[in-house]
TILUM-390748 format. One record per residue (C-alpha): x, y, z. Coordinates in nm, 4 decimals. Layout:
BEGIN
{r {X,Y,Z}},
...
//
This chain:
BEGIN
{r {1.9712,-0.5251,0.5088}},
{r {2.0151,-0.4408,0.1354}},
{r {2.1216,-0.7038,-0.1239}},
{r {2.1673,-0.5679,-0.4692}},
{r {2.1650,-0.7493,-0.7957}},
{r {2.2835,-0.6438,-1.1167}},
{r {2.1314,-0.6535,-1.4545}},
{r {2.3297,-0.9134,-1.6642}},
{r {2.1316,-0.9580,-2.0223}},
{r {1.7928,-0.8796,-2.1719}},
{r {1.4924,-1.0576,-2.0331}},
{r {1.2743,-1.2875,-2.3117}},
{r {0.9317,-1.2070,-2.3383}},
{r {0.7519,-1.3986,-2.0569}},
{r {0.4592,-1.6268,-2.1653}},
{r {0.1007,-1.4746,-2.0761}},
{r {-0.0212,-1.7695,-1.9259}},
{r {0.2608,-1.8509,-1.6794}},
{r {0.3687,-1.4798,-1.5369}},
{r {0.4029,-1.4475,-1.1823}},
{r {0.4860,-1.1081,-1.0937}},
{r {0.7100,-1.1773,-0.7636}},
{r {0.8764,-1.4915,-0.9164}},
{r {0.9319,-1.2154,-1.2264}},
{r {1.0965,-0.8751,-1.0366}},
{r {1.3101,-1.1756,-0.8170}},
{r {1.4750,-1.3314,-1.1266}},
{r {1.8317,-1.2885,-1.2001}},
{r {1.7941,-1.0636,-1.4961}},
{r {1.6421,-0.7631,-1.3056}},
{r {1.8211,-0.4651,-1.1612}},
{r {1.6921,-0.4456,-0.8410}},
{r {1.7482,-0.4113,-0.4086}},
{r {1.6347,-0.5864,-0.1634}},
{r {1.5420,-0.3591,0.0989}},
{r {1.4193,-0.4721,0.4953}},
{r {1.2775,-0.2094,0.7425}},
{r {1.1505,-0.2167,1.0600}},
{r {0.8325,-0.0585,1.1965}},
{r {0.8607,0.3162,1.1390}},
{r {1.1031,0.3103,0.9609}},
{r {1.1665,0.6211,0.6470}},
{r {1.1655,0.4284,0.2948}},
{r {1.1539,0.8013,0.1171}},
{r {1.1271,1.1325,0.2707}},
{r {0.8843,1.4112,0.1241}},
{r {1.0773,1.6389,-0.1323}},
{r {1.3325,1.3594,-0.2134}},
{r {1.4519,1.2857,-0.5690}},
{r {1.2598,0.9993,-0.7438}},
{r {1.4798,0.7650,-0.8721}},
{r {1.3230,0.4439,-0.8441}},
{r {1.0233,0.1890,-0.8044}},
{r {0.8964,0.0352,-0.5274}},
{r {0.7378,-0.3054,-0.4764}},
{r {0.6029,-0.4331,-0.1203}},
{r {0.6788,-0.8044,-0.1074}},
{r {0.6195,-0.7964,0.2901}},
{r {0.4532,-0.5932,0.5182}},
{r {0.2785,-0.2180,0.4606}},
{r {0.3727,0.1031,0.4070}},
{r {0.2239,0.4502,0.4756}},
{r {0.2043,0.7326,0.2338}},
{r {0.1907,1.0478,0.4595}},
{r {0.1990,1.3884,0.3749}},
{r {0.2914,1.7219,0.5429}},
{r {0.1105,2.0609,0.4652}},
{r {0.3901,2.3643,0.5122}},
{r {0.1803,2.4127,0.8410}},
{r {0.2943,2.0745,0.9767}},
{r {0.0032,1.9037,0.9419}},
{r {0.0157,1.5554,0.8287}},
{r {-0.2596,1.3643,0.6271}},
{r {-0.2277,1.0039,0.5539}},
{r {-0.2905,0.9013,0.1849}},
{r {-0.2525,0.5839,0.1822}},
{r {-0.1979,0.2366,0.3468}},
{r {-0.0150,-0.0028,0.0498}},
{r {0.0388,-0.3996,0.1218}},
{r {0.2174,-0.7008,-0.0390}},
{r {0.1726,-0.6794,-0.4244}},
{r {0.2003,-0.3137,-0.4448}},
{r {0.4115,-0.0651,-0.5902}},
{r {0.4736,0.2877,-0.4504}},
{r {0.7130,0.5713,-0.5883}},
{r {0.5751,0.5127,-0.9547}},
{r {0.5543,0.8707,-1.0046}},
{r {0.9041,0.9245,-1.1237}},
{r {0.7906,0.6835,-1.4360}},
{r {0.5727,1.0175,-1.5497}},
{r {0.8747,1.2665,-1.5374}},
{r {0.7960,1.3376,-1.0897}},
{r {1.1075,1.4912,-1.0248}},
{r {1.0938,1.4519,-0.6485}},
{r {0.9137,1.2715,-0.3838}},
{r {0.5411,1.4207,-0.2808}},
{r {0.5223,1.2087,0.0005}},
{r {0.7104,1.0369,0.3093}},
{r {0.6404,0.6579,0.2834}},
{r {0.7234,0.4764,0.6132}},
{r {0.6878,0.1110,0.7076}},
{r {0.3914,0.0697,0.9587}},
{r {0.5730,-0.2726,1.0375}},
{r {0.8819,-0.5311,0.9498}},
{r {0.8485,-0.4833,0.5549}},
{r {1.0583,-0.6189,0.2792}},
{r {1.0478,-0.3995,-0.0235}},
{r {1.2055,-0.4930,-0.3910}},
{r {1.3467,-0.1246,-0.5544}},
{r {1.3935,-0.1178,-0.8982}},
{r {1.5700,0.1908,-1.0963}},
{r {1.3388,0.4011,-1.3189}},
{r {1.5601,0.3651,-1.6022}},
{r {1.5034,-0.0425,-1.5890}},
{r {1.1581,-0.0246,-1.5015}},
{r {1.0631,0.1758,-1.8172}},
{r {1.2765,-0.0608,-2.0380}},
{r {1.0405,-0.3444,-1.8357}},
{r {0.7240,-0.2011,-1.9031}},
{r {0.8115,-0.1342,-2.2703}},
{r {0.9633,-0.5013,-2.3825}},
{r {0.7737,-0.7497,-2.0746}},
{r {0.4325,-0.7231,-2.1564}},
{r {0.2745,-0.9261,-1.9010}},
{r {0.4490,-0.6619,-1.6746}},
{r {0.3114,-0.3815,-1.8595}},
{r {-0.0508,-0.5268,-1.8548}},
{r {-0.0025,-0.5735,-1.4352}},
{r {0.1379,-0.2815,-1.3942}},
{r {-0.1667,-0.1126,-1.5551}},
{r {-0.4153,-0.3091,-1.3559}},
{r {-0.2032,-0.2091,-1.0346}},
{r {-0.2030,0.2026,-1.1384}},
{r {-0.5991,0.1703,-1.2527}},
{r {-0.6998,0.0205,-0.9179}},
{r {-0.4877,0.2632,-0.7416}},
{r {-0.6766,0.5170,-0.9980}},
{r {-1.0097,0.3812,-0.8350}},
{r {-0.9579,0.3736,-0.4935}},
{r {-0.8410,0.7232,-0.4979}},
{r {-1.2156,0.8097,-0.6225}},
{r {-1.3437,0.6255,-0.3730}},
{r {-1.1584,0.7377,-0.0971}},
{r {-1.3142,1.0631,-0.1649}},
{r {-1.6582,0.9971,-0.2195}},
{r {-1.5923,0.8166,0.1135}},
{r {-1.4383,1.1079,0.2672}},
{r {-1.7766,1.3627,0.1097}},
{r {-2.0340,1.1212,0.1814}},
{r {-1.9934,0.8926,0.4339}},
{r {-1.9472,0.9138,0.8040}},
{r {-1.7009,0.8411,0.9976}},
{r {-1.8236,0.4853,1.1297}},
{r {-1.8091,0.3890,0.7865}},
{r {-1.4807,0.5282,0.6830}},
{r {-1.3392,0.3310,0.9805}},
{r {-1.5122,0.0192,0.8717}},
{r {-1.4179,0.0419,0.5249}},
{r {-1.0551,0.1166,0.5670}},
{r {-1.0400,-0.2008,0.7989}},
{r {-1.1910,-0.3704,0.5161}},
{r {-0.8936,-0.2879,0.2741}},
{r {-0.6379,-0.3348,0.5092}},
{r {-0.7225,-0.6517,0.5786}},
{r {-0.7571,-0.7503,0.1748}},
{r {-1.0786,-0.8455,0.2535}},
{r {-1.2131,-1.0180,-0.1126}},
{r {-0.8713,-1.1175,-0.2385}},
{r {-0.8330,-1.4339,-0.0494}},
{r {-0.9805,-1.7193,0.1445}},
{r {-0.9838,-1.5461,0.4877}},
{r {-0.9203,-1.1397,0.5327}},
{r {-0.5299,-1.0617,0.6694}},
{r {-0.4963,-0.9817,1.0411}},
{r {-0.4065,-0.6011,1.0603}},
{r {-0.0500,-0.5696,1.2058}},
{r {-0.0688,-0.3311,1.4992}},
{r {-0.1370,0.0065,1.4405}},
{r {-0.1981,0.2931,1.6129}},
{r {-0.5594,0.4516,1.6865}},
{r {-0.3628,0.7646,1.6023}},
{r {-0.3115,0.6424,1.2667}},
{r {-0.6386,0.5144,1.1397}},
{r {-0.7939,0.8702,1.2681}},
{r {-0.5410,1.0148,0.9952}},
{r {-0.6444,0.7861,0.7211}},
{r {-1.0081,0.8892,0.7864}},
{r {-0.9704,1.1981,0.8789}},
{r {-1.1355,1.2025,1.2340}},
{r {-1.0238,1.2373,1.6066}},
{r {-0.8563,0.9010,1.8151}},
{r {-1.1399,0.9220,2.0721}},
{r {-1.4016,0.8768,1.7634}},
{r {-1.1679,0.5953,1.6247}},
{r {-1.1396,0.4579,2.0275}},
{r {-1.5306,0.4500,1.9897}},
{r {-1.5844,0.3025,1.7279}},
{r {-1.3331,0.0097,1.7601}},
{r {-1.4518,-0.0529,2.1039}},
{r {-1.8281,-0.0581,1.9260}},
{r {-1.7425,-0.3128,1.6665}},
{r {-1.5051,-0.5528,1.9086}},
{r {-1.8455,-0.5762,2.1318}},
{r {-2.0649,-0.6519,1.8013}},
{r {-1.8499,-0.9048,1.7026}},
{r {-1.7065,-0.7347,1.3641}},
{r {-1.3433,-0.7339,1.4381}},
{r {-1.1512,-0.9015,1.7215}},
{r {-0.8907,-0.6772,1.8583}},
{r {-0.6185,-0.7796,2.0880}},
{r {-0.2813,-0.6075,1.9349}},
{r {-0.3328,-0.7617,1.5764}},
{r {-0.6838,-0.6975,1.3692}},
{r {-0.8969,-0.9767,1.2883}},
{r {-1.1601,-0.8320,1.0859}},
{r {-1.5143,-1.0514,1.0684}},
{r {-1.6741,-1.0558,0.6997}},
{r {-1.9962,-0.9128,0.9678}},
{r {-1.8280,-0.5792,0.9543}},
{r {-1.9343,-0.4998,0.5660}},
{r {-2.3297,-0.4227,0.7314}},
{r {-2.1503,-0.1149,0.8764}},
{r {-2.0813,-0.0108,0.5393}},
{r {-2.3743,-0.1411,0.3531}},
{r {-2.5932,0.0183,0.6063}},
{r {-2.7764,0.3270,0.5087}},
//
């Protein structure tokens, strides 16, 4: 389902105090689509022109990529609040990944040519939008420490522990179902290790499993554990 608004006039300046990002990309004076997809469902494809902005205001999506061999590595695993396909704001011509809902998603697209104008008169929008790309900045570090340094227990348990938002609100997100395949790809292991491991944590009470993901705040010892 795709509902499309047109840009009508020039947005005021939004007050500091009082921005909400979701209320903001939603209002009338923003260029945008509405975009639903169901689980696995192709957002962008790999090698596709970038032309616009994403912003996840349901469900997840995958970043995936595929080597010329045909292997595929997943990147990363985005949620509600964040953007994808921000590359073409820096002059990326084309897409360098597939992105693929793991689940029903609802995403808000908005053109590059709008979203630079955004970013250079809303500057609440600016300031979020920099938090958003600095995090993503930091995460990407730590992904690879993670992937150097840690085993694979731990990768497991971490990445559970950011899908699940664990930190940013009153009680973690249950995980949407996803396949063991698909976690081994984010870590970069094999399904029986993930199988393992899962199965470990479900009997020491860190996660509750049953189709969805409940993750238990118990599961950080895993990675705190030396």
């Amino acid at each position: 389902m795709i509902n499309t608004v047109p840009s009508k006039e020039s947005l005021p300046p939004v007050p500091r105090g009082s921005f909400n990002l979701q209320v903001f990309l939603e209002s009338a004076g923003v260029a945008r689509t509405i975009r639903k997809y169901t689980r696995s469902a192709v957002i962008f494809s790999q090698g596709d022109q970038a032309t616009d902005v994403f912003y996840i205001q349901q469900g997840s999506i995958k970043l995936s990529v595929l080597s010329r061999t045909g292997k595929e590595a997943v990147v990363a695993v985005l949620g509600q609040g964040d953007f994808f396909g921000e590359g073409c704001l820096a002059g990326q011509p084309r897409r360098i990944a597939t992105a693929s809902a793991m689940g029903a998603s609802k995403v808000l697209v908005v053109e590059r040519s709008q979203m630079l104008e955004l970013l250079h008169t809303q500057t609440a929008l600016a300031e979020r939008f920099l938090a958003h790309m600095l995090a993503r900045n930091i995460r990407v570090e730590e992904d690879l420490v993670d992937q150097l340094f840690n085993s694979s227990e731990k990768r497991l348990a971490r990445v559970l522990l950011l899908l699940s938002r664990y930190g940013k609100a009153d009680q973690p997100l249950r995980i949407p179902k996803m396949p063991q395949e698909t976690l081994a790809e984010i870590i970069g292991t094999t399904r029986s290790r993930v199988n393992f491991f899962m199965n470990k944590f479900r009997k020491l009470g860190f996660i509750e499993y049953n189709g969805e993901i409940k993750v238990n705040s118990s599961l950080l010892t895993v990675v705190l554990h030396d």
